[in-house]
PyMOL Python script that loads the backbone (N, CA, C, O; Angstrom):
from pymol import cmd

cmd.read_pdbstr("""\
ATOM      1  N   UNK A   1     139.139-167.713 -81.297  1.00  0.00           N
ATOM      2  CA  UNK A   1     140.586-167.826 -81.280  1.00  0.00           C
ATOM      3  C   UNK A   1     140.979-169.130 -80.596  1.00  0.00           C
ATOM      4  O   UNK A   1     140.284-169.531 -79.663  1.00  0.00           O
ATOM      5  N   UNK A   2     142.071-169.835 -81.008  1.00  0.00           N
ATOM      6  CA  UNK A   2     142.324-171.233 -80.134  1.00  0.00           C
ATOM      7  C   UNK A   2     143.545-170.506 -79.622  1.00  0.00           C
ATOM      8  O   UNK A   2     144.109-169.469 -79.971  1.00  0.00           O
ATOM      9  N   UNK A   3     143.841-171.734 -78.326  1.00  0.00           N
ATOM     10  CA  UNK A   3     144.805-171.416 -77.573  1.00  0.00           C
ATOM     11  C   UNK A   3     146.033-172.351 -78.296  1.00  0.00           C
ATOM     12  O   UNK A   3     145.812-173.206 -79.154  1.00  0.00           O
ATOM     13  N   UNK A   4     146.964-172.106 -77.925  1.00  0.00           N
ATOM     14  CA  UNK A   4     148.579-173.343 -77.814  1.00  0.00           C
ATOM     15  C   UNK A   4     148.800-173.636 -76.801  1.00  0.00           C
ATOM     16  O   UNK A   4     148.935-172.944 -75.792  1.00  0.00           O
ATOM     17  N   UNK A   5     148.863-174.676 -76.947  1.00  0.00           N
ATOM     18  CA  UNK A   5     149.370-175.563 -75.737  1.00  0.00           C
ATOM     19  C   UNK A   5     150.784-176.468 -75.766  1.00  0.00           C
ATOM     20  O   UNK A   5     151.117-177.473 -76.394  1.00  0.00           O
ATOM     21  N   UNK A   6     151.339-175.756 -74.940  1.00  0.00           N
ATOM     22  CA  UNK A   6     153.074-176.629 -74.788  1.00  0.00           C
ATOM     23  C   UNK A   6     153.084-177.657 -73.809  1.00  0.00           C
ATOM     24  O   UNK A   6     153.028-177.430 -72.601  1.00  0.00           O
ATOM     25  N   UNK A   7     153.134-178.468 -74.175  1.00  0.00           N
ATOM     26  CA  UNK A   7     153.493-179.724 -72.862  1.00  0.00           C
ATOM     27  C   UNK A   7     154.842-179.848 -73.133  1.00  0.00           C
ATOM     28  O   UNK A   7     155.359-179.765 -74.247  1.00  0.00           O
ATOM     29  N   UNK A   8     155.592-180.121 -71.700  1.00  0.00           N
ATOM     30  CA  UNK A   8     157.154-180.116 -71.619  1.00  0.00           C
ATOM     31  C   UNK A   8     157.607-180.448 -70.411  1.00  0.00           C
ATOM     32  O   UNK A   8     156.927-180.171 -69.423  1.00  0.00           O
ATOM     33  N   UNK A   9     158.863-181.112 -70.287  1.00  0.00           N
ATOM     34  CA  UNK A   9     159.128-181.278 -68.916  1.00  0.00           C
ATOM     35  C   UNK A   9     159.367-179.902 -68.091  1.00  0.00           C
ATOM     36  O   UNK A   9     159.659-178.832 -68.625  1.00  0.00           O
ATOM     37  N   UNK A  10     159.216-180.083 -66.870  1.00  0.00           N
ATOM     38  CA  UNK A  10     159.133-178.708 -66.383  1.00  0.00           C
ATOM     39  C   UNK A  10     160.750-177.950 -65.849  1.00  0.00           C
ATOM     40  O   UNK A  10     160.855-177.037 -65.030  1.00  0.00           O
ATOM     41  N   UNK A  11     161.891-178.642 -66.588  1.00  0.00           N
ATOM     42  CA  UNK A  11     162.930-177.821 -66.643  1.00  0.00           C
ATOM     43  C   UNK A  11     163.653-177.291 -67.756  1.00  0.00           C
ATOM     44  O   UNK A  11     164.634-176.577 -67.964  1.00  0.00           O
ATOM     45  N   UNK A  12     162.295-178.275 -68.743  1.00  0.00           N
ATOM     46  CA  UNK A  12     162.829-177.323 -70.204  1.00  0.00           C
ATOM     47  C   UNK A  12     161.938-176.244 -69.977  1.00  0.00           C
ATOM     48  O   UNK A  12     162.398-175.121 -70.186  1.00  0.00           O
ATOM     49  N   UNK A  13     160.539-176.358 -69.522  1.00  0.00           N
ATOM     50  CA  UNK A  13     159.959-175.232 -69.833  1.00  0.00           C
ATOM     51  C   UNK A  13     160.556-173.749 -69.127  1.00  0.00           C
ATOM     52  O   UNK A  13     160.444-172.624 -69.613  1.00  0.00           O
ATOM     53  N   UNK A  14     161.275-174.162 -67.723  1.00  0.00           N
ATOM     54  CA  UNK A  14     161.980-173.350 -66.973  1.00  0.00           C
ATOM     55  C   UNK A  14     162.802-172.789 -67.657  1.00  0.00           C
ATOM     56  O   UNK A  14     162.912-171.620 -67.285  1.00  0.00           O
ATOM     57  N   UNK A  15     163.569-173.077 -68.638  1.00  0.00           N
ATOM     58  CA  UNK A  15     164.719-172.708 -69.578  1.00  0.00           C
ATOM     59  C   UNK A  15     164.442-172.127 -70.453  1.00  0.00           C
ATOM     60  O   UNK A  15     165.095-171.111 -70.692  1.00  0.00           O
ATOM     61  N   UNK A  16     163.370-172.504 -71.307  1.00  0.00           N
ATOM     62  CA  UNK A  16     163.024-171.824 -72.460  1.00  0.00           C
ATOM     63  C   UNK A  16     161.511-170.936 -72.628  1.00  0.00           C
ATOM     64  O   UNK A  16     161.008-170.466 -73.649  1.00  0.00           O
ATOM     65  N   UNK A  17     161.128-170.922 -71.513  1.00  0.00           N
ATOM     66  CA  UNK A  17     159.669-170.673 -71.833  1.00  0.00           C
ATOM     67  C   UNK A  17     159.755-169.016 -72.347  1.00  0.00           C
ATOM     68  O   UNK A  17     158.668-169.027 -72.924  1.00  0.00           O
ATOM     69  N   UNK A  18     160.040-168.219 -72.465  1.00  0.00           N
ATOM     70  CA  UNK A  18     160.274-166.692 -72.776  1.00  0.00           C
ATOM     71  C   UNK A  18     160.393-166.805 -74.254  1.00  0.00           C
ATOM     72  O   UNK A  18     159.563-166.268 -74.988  1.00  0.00           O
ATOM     73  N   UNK A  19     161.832-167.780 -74.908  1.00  0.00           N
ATOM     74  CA  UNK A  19     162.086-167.755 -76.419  1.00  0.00           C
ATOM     75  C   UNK A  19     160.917-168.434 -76.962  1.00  0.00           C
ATOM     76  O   UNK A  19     160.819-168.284 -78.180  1.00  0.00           O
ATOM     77  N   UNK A  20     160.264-168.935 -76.579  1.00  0.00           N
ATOM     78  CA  UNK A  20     159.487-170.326 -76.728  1.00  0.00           C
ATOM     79  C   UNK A  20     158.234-169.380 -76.834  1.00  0.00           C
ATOM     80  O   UNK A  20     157.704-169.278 -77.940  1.00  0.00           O
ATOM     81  N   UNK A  21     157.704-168.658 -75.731  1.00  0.00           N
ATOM     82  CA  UNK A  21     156.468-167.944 -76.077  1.00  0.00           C
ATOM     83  C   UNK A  21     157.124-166.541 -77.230  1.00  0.00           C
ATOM     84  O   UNK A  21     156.586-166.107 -78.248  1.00  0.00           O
ATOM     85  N   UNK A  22     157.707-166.350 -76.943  1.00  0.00           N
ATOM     86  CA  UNK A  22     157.997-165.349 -78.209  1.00  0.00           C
ATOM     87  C   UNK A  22     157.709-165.315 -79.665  1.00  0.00           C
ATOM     88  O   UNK A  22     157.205-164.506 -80.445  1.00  0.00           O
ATOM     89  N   UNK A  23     158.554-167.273 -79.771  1.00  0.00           N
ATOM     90  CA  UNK A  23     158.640-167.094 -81.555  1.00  0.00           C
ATOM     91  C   UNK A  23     156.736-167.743 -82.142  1.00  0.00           C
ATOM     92  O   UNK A  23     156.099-167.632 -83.189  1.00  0.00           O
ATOM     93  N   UNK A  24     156.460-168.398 -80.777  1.00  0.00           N
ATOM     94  CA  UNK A  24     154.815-168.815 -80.887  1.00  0.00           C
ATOM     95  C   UNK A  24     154.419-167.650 -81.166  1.00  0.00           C
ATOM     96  O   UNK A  24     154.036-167.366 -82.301  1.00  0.00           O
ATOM     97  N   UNK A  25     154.444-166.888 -80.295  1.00  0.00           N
ATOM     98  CA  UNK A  25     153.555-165.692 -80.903  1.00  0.00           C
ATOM     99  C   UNK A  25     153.923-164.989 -81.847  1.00  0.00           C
ATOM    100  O   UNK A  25     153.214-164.823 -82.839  1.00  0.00           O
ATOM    101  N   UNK A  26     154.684-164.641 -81.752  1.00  0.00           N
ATOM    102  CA  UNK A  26     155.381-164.064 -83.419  1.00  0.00           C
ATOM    103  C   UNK A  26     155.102-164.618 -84.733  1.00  0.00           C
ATOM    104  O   UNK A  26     155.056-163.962 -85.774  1.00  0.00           O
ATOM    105  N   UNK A  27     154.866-166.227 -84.583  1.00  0.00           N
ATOM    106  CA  UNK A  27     154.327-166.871 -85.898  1.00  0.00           C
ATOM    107  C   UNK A  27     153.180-166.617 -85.564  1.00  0.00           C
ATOM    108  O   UNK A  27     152.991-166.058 -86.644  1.00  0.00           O
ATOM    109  N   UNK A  28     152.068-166.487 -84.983  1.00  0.00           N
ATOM    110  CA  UNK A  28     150.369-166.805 -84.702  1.00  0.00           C
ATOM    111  C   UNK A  28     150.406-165.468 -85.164  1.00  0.00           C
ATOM    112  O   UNK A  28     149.964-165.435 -86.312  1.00  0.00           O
ATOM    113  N   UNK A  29     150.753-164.328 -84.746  1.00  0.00           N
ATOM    114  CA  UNK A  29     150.475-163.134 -85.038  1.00  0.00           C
ATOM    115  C   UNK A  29     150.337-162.874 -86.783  1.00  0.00           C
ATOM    116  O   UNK A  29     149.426-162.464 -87.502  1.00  0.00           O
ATOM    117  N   UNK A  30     151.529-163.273 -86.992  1.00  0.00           N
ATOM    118  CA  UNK A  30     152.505-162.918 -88.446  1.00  0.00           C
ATOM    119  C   UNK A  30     151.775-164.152 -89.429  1.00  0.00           C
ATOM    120  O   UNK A  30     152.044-164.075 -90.628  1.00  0.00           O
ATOM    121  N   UNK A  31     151.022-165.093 -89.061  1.00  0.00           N
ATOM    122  CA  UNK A  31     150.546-165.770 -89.865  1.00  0.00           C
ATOM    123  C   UNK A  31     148.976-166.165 -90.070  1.00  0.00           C
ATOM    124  O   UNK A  31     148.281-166.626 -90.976  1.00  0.00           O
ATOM    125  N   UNK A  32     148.810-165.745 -88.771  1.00  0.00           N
ATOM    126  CA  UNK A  32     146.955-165.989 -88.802  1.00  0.00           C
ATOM    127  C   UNK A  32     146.189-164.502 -88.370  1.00  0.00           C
ATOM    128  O   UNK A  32     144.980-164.270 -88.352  1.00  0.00           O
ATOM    129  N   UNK A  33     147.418-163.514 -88.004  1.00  0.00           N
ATOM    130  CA  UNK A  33     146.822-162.606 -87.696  1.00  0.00           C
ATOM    131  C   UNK A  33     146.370-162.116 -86.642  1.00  0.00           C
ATOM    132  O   UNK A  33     145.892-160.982 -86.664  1.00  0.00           O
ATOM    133  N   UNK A  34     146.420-162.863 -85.475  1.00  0.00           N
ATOM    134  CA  UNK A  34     146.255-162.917 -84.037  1.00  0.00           C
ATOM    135  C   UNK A  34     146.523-161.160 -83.866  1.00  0.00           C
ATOM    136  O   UNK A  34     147.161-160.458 -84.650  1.00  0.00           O
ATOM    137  N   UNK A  35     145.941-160.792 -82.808  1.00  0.00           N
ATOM    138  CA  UNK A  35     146.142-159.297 -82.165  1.00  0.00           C
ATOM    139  C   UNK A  35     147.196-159.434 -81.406  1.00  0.00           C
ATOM    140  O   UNK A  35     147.278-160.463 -80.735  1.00  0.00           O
ATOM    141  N   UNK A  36     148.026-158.647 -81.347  1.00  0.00           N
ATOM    142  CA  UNK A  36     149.621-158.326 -80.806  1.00  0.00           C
ATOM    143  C   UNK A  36     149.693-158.822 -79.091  1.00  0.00           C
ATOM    144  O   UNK A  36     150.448-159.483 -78.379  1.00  0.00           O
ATOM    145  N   UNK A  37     148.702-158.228 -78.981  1.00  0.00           N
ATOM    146  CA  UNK A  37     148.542-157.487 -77.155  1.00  0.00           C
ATOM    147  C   UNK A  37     147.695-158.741 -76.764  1.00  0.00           C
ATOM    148  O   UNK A  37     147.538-158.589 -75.553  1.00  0.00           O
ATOM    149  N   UNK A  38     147.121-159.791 -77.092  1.00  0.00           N
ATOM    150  CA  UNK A  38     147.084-161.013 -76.604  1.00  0.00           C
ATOM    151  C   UNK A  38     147.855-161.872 -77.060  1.00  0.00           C
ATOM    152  O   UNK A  38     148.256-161.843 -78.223  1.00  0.00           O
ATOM    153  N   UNK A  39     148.310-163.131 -75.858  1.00  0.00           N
ATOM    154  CA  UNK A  39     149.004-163.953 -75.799  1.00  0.00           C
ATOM    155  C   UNK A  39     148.079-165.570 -75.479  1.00  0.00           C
ATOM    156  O   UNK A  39     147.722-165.947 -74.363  1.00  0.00           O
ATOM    157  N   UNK A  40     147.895-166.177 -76.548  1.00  0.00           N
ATOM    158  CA  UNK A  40     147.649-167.562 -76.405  1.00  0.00           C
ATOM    159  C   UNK A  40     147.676-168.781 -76.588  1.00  0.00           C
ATOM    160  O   UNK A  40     147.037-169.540 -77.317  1.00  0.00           O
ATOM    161  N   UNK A  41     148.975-168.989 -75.404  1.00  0.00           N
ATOM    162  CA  UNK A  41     149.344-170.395 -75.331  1.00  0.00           C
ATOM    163  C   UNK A  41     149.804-170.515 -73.995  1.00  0.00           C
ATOM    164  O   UNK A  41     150.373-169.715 -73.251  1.00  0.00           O
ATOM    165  N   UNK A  42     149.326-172.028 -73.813  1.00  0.00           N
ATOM    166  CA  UNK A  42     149.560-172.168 -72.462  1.00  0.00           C
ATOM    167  C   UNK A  42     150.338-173.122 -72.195  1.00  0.00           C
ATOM    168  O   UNK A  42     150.095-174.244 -72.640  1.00  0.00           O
ATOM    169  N   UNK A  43     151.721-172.810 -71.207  1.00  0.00           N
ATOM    170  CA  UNK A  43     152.481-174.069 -70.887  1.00  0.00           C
ATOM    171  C   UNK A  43     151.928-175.048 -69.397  1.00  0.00           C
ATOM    172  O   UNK A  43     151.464-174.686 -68.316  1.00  0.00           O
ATOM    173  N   UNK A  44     152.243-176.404 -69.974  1.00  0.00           N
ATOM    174  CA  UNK A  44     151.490-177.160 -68.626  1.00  0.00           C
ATOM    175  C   UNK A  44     153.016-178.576 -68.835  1.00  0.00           C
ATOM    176  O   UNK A  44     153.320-179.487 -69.604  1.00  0.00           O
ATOM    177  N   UNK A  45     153.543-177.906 -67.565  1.00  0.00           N
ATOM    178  CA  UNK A  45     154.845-178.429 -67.079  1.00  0.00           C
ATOM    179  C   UNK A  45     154.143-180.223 -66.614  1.00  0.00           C
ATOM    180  O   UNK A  45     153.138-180.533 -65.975  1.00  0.00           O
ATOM    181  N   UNK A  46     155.347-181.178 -67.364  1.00  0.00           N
ATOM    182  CA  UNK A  46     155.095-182.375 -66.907  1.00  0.00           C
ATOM    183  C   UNK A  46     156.458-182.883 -66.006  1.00  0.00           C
ATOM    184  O   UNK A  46     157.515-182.313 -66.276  1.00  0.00           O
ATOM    185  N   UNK A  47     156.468-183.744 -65.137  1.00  0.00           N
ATOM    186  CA  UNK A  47     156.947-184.218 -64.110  1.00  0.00           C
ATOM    187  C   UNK A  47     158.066-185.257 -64.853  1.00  0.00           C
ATOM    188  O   UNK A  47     158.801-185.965 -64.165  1.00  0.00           O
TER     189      UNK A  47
END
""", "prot")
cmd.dss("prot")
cmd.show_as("cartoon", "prot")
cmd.util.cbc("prot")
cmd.orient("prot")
C-alpha cells in the first residue's frame, strides 16, 4: 500500500486537514480499493 503525502503550510493544514483527509480517503478507498479502517496519508506542515 503507498502512503499520501500532503505538504502545506502549517495554517492551511490547521484549517483544512479533517476535509482534506476525508475526501483523500474517500477517493483511495472508492478508487483503488484501500480498506476503510486504515488511513494513509501523511501531513508534514511547512514553515
Amino acid at each position: 500500500m503507498s502512503q499520501i503525502k500532503i505538504y502545506a503550510l502549517n495554517e492551511t493544514i490547521a484549517q483544512l486537514r479533517i476535509k482534506l483527509s476525508n475526501a483523500i480517503h474517500e477517493a483511495l478507498v472508492e478508487s483503488l480499493a484501500y480498506p476503510k479502517e486504515k488511513i494513509f496519508q501523511r501531513f508534514i506542515p511547512l514553515e
